[in-house]
DRENMITI-141068 format. One line per 3 residues: their letters; for each residue x, y, z of N, C-alpha, C. Coordinates in steps of 0.02 Angstrom, whole numbers. Layout:
N
A) X/Y/Z/X/Y/Z/X/Y/Z | ...
REM end
This chain:
104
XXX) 1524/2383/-159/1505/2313/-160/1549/2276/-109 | 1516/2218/-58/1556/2176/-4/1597/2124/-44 | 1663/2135/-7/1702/2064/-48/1674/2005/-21
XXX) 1680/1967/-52/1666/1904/-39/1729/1887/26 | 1721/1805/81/1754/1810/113/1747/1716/118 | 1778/1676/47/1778/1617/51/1791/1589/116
XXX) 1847/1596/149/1861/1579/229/1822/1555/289 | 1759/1617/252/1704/1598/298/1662/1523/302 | 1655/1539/254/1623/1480/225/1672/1384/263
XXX) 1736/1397/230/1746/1340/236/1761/1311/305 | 1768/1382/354/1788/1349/424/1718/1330/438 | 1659/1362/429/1592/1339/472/1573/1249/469
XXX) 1552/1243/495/1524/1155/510/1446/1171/485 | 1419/1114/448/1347/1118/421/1302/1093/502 | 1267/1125/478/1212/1103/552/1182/1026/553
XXX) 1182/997/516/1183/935/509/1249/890/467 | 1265/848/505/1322/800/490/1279/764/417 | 1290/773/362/1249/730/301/1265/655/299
XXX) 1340/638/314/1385/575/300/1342/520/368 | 1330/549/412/1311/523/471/1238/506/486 | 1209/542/461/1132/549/433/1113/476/398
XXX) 1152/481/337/1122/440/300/1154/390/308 | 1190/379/340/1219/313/374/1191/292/422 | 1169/324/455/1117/279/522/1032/278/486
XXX) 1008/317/431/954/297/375/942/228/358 | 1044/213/343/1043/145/302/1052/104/348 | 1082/94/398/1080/46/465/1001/34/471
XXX) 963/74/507/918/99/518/842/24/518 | 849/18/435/807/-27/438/832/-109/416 | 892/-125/417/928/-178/398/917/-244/453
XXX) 914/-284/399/891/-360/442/973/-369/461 | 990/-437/480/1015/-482/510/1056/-492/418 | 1006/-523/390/1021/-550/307/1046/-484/267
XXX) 1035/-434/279/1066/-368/258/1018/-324/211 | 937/-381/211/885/-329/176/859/-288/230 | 821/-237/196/792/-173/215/718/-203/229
XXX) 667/-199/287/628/-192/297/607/-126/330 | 526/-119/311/500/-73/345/473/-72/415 | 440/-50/457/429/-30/511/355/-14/521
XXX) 311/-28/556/252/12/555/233/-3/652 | 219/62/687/200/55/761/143/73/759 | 77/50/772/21/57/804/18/82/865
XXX) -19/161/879/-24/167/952/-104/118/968 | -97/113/1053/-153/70/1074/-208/89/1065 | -230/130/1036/-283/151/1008/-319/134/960
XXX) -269/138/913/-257/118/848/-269/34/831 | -224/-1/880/-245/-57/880/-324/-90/884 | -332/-46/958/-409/-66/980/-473/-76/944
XXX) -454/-7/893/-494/2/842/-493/-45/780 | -441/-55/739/-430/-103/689/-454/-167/739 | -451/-209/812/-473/-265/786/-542/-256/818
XXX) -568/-202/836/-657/-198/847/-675/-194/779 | -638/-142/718/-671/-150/643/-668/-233/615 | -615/-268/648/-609/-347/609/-666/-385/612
XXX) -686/-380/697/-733/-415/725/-715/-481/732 | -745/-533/768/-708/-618/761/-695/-636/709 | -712/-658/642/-693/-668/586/-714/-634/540
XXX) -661/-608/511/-704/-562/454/-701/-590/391 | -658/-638/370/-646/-668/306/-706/-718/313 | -741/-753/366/-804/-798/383/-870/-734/351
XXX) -880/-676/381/-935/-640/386/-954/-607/290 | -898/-612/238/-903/-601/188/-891/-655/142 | -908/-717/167/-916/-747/101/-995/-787/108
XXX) -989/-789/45/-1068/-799/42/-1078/-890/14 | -1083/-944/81/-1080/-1007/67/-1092/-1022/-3 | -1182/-997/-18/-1226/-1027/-43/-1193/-1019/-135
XXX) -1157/-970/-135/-1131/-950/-202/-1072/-981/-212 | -1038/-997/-166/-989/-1038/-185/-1003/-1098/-183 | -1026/-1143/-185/-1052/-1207/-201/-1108/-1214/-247
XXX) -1140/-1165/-274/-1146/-1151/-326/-1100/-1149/-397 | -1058/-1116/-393/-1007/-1100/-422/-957/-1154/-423 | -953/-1203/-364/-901/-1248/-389/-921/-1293/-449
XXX) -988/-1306/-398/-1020/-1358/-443/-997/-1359/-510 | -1030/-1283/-534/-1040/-1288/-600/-953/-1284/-653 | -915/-1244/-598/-865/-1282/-644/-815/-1315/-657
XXX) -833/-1387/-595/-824/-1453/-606/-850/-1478/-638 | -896/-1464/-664/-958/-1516/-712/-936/-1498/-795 | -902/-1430/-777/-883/-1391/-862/-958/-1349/-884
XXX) -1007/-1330/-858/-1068/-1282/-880/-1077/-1233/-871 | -988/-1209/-839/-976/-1133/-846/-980/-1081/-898 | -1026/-1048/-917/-1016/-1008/-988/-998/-943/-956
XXX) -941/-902/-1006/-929/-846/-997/-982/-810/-1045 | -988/-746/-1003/-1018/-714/-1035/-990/-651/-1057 | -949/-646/-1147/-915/-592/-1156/-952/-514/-1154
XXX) -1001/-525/-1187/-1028/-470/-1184/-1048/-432/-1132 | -1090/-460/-1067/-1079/-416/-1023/-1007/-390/-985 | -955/-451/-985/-887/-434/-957/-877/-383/-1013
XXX) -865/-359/-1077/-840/-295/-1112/-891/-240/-1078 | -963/-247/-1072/-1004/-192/-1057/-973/-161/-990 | -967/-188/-960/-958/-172/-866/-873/-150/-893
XXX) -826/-173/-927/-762/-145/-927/-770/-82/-970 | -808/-67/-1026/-832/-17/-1047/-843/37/-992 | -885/43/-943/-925/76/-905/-869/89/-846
XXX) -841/33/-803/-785/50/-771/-735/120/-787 | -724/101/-867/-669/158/-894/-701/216/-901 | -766/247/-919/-808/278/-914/-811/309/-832
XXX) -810/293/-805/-817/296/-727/-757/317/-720 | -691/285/-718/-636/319/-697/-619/408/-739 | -642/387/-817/-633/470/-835/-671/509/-847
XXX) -734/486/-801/-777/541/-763/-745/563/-695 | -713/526/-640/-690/541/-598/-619/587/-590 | -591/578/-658/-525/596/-661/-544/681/-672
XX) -581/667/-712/-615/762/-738/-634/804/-684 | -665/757/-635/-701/803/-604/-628/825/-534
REM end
């Protein structure tokens, strides 16, 4: 059996500095104020694409006038009725849906 040869061990240097590592980790993303933000770089590609998917306004192209003034109307006036039963049916069915999806 090989003796062991502790010596070895303790002269070698780790291939990565750990103390130094995670010290420039924690620099790394630090404001001015001393919080941590994140980082995100878009290549130009990337960009090009997200604002051809935006298009000129996209928060304009999904709302639907005619329903919202509908909708205010009615509940400024107070002739808003909820309707519980279908809101339980559709939350029924939702949960149904998620643990059908979870199974599969």
């Amino acid at each position: 059996m090989d003796e062991l040869n502790p010596t070895s061990k303790i002269l070698r240097k780790p291939a990565v500095d750990r103390a130094a590592a995670k010290t420039a980790r924690a620099d790394q993303g630090k404001t001015q104020s001393g919080g941590v933000t994140d980082r995100v770089t878009l290549s130009s590609a990337s960009r090009a694409e997200a604002t051809k998917a935006e298009g000129p306004e996209p928060a304009a192209r999904d709302i639907r006038l005619d329903l919202v003034k509908k909708f205010r109307s009615v509940l400024q006036d107070g002739s808003y009725v909820v309707k519980a039963n279908e809101i339980a049916d559709k939350i029924v069915q939702k949960i149904g849906e998620d643990k059908n999806q979870n199974v599969l």
